[in-house]
C-alpha positions in Angstrom: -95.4 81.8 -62.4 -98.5 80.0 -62.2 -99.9 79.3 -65.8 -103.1 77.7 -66.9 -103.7 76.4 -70.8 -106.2 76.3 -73.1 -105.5 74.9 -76.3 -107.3 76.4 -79.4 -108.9 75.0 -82.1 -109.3 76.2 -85.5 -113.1 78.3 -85.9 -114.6 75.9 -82.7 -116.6 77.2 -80.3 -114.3 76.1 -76.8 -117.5 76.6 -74.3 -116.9 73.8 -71.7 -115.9 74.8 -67.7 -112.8 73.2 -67.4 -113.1 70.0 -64.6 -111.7 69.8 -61.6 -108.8 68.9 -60.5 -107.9 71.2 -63.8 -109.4 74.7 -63.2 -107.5 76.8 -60.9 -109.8 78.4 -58.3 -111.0 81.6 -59.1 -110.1 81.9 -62.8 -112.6 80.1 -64.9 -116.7 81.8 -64.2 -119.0 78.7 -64.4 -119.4 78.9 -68.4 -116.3 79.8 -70.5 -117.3 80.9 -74.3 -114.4 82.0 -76.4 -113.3 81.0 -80.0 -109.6 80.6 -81.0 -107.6 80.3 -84.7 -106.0 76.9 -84.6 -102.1 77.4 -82.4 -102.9 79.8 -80.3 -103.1 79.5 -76.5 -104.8 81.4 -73.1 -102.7 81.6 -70.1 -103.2 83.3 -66.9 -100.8 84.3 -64.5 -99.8 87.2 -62.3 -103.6 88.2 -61.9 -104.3 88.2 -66.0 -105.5 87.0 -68.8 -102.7 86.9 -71.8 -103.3 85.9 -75.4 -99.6 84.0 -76.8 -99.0 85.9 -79.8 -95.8 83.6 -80.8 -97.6 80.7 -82.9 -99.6 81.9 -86.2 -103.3 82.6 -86.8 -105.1 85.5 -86.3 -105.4 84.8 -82.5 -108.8 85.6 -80.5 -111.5 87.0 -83.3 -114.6 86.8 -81.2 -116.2 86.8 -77.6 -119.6 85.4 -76.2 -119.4 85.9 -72.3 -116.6 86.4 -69.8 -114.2 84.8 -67.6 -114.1 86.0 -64.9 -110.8 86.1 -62.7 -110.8 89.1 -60.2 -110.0 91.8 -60.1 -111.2 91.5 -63.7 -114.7 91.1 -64.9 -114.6 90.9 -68.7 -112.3 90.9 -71.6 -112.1 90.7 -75.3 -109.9 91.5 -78.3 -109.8 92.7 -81.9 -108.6 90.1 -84.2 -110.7 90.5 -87.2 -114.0 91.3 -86.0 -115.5 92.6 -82.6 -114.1 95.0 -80.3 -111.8 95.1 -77.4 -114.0 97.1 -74.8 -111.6 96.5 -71.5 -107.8 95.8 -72.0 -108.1 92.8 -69.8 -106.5 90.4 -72.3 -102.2 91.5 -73.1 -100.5 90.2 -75.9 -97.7 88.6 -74.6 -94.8 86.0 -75.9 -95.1 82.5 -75.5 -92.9 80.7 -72.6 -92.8 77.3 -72.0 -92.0 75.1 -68.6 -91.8 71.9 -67.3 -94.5 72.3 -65.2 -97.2 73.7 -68.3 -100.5 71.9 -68.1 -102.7 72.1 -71.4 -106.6 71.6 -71.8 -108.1 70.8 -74.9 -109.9 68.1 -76.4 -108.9 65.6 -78.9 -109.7 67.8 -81.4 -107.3 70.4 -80.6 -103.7 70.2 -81.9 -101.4 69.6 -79.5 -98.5 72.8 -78.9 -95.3 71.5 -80.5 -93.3 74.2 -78.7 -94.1 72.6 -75.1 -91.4 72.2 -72.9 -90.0 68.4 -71.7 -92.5 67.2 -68.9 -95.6 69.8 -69.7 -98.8 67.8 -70.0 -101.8 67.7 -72.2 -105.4 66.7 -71.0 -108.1 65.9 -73.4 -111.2 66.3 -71.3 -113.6 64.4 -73.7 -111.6 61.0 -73.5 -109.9 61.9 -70.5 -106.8 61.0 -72.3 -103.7 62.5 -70.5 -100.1 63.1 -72.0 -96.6 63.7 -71.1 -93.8 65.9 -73.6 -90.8 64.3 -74.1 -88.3 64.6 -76.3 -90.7 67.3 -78.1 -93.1 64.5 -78.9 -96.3 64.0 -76.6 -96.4 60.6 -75.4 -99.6 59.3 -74.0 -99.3 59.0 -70.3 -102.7 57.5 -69.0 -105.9 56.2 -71.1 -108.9 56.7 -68.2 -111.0 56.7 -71.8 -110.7 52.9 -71.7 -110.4 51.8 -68.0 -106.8 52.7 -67.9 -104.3 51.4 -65.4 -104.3 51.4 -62.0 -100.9 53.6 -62.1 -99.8 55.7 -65.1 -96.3 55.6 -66.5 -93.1 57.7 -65.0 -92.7 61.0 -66.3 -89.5 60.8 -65.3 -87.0 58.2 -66.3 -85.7 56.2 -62.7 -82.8 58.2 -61.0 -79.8 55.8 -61.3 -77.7 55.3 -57.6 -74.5 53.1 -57.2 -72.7 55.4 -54.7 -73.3 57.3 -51.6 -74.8 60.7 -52.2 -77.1 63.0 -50.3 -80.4 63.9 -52.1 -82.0 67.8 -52.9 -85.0 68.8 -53.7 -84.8 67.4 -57.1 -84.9 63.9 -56.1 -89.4 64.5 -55.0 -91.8 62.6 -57.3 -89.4 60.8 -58.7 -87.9 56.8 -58.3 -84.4 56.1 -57.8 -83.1 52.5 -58.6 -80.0 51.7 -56.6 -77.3 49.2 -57.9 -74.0 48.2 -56.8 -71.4 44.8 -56.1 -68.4 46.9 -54.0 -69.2 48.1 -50.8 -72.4 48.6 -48.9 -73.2 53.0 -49.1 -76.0 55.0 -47.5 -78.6 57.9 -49.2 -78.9 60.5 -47.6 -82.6 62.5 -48.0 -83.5 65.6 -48.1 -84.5 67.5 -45.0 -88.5 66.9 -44.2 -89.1 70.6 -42.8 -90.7 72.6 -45.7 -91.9 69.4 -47.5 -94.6 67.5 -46.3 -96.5 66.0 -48.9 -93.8 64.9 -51.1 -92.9 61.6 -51.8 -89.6 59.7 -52.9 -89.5 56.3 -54.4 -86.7 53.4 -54.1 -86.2 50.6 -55.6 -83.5 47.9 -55.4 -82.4 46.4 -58.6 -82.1 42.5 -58.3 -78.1 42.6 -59.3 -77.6 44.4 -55.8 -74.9 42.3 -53.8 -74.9 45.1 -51.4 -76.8 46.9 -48.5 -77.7 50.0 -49.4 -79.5 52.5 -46.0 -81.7 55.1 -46.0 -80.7 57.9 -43.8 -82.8 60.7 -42.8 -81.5 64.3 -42.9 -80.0 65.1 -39.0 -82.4 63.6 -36.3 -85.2 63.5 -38.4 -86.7 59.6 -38.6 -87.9 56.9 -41.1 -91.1 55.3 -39.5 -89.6 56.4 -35.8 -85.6 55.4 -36.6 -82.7 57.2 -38.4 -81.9 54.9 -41.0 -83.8 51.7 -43.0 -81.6 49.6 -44.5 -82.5 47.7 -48.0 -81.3 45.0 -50.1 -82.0 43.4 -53.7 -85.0 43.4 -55.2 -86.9 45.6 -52.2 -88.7 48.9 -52.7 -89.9 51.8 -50.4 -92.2 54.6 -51.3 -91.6 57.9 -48.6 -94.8 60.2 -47.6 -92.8 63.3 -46.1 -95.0 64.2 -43.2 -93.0 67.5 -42.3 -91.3 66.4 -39.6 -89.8 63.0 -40.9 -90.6 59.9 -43.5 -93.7 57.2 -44.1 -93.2 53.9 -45.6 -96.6 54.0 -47.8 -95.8 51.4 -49.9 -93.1 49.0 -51.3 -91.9 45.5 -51.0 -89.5 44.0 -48.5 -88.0 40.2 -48.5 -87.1 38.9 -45.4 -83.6 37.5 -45.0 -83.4 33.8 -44.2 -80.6 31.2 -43.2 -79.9 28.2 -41.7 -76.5 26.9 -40.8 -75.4 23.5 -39.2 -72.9 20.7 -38.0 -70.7 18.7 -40.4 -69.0 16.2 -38.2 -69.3 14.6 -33.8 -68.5 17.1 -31.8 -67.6 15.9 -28.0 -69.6 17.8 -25.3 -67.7 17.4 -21.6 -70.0 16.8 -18.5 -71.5 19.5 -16.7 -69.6 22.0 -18.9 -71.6 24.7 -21.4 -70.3 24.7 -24.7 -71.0 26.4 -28.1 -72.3 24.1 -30.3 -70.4 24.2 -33.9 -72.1 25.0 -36.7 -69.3 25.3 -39.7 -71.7 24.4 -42.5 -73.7 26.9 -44.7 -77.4 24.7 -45.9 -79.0 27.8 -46.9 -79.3 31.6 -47.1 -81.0 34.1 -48.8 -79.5 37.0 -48.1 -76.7 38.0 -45.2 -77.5 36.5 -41.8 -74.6 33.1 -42.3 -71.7 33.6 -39.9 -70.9 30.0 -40.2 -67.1 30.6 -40.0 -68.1 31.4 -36.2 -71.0 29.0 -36.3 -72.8 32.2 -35.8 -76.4 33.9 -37.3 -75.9 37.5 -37.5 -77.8 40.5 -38.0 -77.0 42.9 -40.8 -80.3 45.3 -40.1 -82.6 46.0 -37.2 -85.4 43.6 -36.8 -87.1 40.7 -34.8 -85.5 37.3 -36.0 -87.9 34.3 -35.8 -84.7 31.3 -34.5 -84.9 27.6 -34.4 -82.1 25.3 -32.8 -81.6 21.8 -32.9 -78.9 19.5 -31.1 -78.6 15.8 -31.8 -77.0 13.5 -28.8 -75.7 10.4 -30.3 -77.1 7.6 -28.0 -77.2 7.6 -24.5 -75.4 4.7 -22.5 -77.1 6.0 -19.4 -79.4 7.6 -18.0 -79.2 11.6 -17.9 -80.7 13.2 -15.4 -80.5 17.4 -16.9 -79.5 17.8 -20.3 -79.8 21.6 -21.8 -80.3 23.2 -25.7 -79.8 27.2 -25.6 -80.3 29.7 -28.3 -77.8 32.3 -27.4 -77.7 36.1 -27.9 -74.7 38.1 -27.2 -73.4 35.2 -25.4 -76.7 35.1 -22.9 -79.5 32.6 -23.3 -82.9 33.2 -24.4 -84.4 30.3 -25.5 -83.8 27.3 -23.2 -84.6 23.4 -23.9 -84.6 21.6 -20.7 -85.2 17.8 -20.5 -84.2 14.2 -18.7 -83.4 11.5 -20.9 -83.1 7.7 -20.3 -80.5 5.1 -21.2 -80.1 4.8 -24.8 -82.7 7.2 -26.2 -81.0 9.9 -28.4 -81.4 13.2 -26.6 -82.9 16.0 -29.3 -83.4 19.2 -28.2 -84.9 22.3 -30.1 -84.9 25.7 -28.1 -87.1 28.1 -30.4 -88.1 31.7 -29.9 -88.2 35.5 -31.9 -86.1 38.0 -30.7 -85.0 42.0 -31.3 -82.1 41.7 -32.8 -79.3 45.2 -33.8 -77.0 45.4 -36.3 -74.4 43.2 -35.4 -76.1 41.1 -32.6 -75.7 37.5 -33.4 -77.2 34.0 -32.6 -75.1 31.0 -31.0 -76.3 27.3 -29.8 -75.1 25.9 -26.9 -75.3 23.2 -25.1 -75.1 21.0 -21.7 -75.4 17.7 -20.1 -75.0 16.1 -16.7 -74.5 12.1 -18.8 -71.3 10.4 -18.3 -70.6 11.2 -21.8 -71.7 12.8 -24.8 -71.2 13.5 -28.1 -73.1 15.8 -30.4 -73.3 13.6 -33.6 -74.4 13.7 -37.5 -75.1 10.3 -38.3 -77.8 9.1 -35.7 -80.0 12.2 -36.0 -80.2 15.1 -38.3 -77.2 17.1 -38.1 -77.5 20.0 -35.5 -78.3 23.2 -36.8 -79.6 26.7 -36.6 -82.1 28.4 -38.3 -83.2 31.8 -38.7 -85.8 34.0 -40.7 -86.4 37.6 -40.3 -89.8 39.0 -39.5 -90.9 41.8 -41.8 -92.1 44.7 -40.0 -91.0 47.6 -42.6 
């Protein structure tokens, strides 16, 4: 049922027109004048006007003009004085819901019979709260500049596990924690909703991945699933059809990996380039057991290599740095180096990279001999950064 509330106020003379967004088409004429006891409330709802008759008071005593809200024209009500010349306005119980909205000023008194989550507006300070835990909490001050945002009505929705989300989960945040596997969230189907919007947010004691997965084909920003980690956020537009990042935070994961001791490189043979050590990370991309970078989400990788020749006792006429993908090269360093220089090479480039793909360094030379080394140059190394695009 669609419901509308006014809030009375003892003996005073309500006669201001409601302001948008708050007056429902077609209800409120352009001047309202009514008089209420003190507790008693106006709601309209299946095509009338209906006077609660639960709290105390008198209820309605006296009407100057109408409201009009069609098919009705005009309405008023014995309570002590006047007449009651259409039966436009019902006596009817009180009910209360979540989704009540009151109107009144900050002279009225607030209903203490309000259900959790009804709201309260006072249009002369623009003051706006939220019942909970039958108390009214203030929600937003626009009297005094107020924030930007208000406050949740809605305490966060707590995730540490899989689970599929319903219709519940819209217009509200969901804060996902967890430190044993990796899970997925599955949302609700877009068709029917459009509009609506979820919220995520990924607690900073997340050690795990936790993915986004539209309902059946549907897609997040054109793919089936987004995955997250710590300290990220996403806010969902549903567009009908599928889901729009709107706003949020994402951290691009970062690592670099490298040598720790010479590593002999055979003539005119390609060879991986180990890379056992672990400098850095932030977040999941170290393979360094397989001296590898790997890709735990969908994204374009930003990749620098380096490989440090120890000195040269002749002259080489080809020697080669490749960043590898899948075992194929993408990234190629290509130069001639002369007796006892130390051949550095640093093959650079972004790349797409799947779940799963993952970076390797290799390396050849045409010399007489070689050696990748850590002590005359910086140790070899990879590095890799993603590039946020979600």
């Amino acid at each position: 049922m669609s419901k509308y509330f006014v809030a009375g106020a003892g003996s005073t003379d309500y006669n201001t027109t409601p302001t948008t967004p708050y007056a429902e088409a077609g209800v409120y004429n352009t001047a309202p004048y009514f008089q209420m006891d003190a507790g008693h409330f106006l709601w309209y709802g299946l095509g009338f006007w209906n006077f609660s008759s639960a709290l105390s008071g008198a209820g309605v005593y006296s009407v100057a003009g109408s409201i009009s809200a069609p098919p009705l024209t005009g309405w008023g009500v014995n309570g002590g004085s006047g007449t009651a010349p259409a039966p436009t306005l019902t006596l009817a119980p009180f009910r209360a819901y979540a989704s009540d909205r009151y109107v009144g000023s900050s002279l009225h008194a607030k209903p203490s019979d309000a259900a959790d989550g009804a709201t309260f507006l006072e249009e002369d300070t623009k003051d706006e709260y939220v019942m909970k835990g039958r108390a009214w909490v203030l929600q937003s001050r626009l009297s005094s500049g107020g924030d930007l945002l208000s406050t949740l009505m809605n305490s966060e929705i707590a995730v540490t596990a899989a689970t599929t989300l319903t219709s519940t989960a819209f217009g509200k945040m969901h804060v996902c924690t967890g430190t044993t596997a990796d899970y997925a969230i599955g949302l609700p189907a877009a068709s029917g909703n459009a509009g609506k919007i979820i919220g995520f947010r990924m607690a900073s004691g997340l050690t795990r991945l936790v993915t986004l997965d539209a309902n059946v084909s549907e897609l997040i920003d054109g793919t089936l699933t987004r995955i997250m980690w710590a300290q990220e956020a996403a806010i969902l537009l549903c567009d009908g059809t599928g889901w729009i990042k709107i706003g949020g935070k994402s951290r691009p994961m970062l690592a670099r990996i490298k040598a720790n001791a010479t590593q002999t490189i055979a003539v005119t043979t390609s060879t991986k380039v180990l890379l056992p050590t672990l400098d850095y990370q932030v977040g999941y991309l170290s393979d360094a057991a397989n001296s590898r970078i790997k890709a735990v989400r969908p994204c374009k990788m930003r990749l620098n290599g380096m490989i440090s020749y120890s000195a040269s006792t002749a002259s080489w006429p080809r020697v080669l740095g490749d960043l590898q993908k899948n075992g194929t090269t993408f990234a190629r360093n290509d130069l001639t180096f002369n007796a006892l220089n130390f051949p550095t090479l640093s093959p650079h480039d972004a790349v797409d990279m799947a779940v799963n793909d993952y970076i390797e360094l290799s390396t050849y030379h045409q010399g007489t001999s070689g050696a990748i080394s850590t002590t005359n140059n910086p140790p070899s190394f990879i590095t890799a950064e993603e590039i946020s695009g979600w």
